[in-house]
C-alpha positions as CSV (number, residue, x, y, z in Angstrom):
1,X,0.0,0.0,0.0
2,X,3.1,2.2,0.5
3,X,3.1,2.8,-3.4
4,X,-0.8,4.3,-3.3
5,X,-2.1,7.5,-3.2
6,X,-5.6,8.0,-2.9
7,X,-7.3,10.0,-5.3
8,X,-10.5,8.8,-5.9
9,X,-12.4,5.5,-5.1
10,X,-11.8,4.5,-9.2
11,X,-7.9,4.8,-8.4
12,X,-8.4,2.7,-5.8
13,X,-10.5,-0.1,-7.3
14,X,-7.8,-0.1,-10.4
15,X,-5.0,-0.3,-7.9
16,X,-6.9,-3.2,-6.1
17,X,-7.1,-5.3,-9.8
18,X,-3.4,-4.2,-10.9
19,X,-2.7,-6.8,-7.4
20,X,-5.2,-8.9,-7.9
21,X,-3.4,-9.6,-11.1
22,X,0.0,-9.5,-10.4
23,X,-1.2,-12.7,-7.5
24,X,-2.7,-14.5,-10.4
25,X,0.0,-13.9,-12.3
26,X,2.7,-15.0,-9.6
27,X,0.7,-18.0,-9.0
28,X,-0.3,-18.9,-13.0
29,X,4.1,-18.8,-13.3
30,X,4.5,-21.0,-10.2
31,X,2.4,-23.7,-11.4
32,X,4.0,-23.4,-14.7
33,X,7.1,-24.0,-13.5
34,X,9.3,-26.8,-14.8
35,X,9.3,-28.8,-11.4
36,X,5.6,-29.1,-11.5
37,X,5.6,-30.3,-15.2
38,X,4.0,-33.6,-15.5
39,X,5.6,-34.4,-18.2
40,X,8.4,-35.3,-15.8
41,X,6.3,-37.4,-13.9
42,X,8.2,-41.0,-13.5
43,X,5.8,-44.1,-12.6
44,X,7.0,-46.2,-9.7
45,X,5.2,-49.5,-10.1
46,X,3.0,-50.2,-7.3
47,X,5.9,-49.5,-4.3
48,X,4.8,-49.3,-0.9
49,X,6.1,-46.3,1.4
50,X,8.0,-47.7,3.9
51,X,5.6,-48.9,6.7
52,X,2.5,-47.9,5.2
53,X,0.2,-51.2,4.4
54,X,-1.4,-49.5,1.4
55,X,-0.2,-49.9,-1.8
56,X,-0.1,-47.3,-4.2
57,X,-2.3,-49.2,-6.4
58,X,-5.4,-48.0,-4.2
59,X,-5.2,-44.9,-5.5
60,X,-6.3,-45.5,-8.6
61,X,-9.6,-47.1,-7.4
62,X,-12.7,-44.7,-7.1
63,X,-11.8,-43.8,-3.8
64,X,-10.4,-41.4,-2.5
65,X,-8.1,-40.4,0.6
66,X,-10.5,-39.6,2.9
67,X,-12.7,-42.9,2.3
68,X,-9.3,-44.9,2.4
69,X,-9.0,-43.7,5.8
70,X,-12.2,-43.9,6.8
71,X,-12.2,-47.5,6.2
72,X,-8.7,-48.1,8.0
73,X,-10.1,-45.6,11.3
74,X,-13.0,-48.7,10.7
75,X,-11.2,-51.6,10.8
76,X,-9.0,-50.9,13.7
77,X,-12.1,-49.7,15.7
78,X,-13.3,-53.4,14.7
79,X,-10.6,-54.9,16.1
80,X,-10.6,-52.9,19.3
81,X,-14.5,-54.1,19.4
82,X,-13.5,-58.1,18.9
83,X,-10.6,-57.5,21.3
84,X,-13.7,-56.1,23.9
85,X,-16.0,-58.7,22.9
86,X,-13.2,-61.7,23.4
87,X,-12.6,-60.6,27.0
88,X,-16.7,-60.1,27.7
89,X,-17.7,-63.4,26.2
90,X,-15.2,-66.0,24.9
91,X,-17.7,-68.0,23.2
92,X,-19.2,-65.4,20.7
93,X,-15.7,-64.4,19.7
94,X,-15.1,-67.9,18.5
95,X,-18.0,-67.7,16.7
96,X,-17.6,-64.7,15.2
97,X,-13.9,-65.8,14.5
98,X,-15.3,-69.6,12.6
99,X,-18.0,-68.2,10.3
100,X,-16.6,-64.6,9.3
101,X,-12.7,-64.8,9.4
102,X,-12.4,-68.7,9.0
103,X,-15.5,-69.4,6.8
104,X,-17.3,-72.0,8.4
105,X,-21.3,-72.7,7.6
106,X,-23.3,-72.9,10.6
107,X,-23.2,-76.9,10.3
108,X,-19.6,-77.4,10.9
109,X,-19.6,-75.2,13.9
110,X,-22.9,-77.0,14.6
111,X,-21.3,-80.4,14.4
112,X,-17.9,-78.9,16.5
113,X,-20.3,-77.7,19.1
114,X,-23.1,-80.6,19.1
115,X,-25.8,-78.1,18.6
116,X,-28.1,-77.3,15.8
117,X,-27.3,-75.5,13.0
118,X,-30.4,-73.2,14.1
119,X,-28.8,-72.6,17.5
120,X,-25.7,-71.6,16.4
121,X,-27.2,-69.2,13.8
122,X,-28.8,-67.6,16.3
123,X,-25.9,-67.9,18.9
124,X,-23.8,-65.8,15.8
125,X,-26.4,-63.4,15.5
126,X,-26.5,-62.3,18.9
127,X,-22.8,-62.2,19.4
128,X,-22.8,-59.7,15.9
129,X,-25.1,-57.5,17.7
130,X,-22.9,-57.2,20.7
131,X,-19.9,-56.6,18.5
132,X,-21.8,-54.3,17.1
133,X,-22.7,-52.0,20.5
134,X,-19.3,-52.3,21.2
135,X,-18.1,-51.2,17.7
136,X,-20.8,-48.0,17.9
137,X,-19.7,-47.2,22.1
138,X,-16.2,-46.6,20.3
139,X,-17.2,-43.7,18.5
């Protein structure tokens, strides 16, 4: 402002747009600058930073960065929630563990268990619900 006089509001609004201008035009050559050309870009074939889990690859799925870690803020709440659930009720965590992280139908655990098929279903039911109190008590 040191290099404005004030003469009039129209001297004013034109000095306003000269440094409006020379901004855009400051920032119009810094993006244009050879460093950000992507020309130069190199591909790096799927390499994971080190310690990260995700591989770069997920970036070029439809979500994006936020949703990525979203879903990772999800999972380890899940865990935390099975870790709970394992230490309130023993049983349902096996249950949980056979038929959703060990596939099992509800006949093999039926036959492990010498219950019914029916039973356990309903026994693996009631132990997702309390996973899933635990899992929204998190929050």
């Amino acid at each position: 402002m040191e290099d404005f006089v004030y003469r009039s509001d129209g001297a004013f609004f034109a000095f306003l747009a000269e440094k409006v201008e020379q901004v855009i035009r400051d920032r119009l050559d810094s993006w244009k600058a050879q460093k950000r050309d992507p020309g130069r870009e190199v591909p790096i074939d799927d390499v994971r930073s080190p310690g990260s889990p995700i591989p770069l690859s997920i970036w070029e799925s439809d979500e994006g960065p936020d949703e990525v870690l979203q879903r990772r803020e999800d999972l380890e709440r899940l865990a935390c929630a099975l870790d709970q659930l394992r230490a309130q009720n023993e049983e349902y965590w096996e249950l949980i563990v056979a038929r959703d992280l060990d596939p099992k139908s509800f006949a093999e655990i039926a036959a492990r268990q010498v219950k019914s098929a029916d039973a356990v279903k309903q026994e693996f039911y009631r132990a997702r619900a309390a996973v899933a109190r635990i899992f929204r008590s998190l929050r």
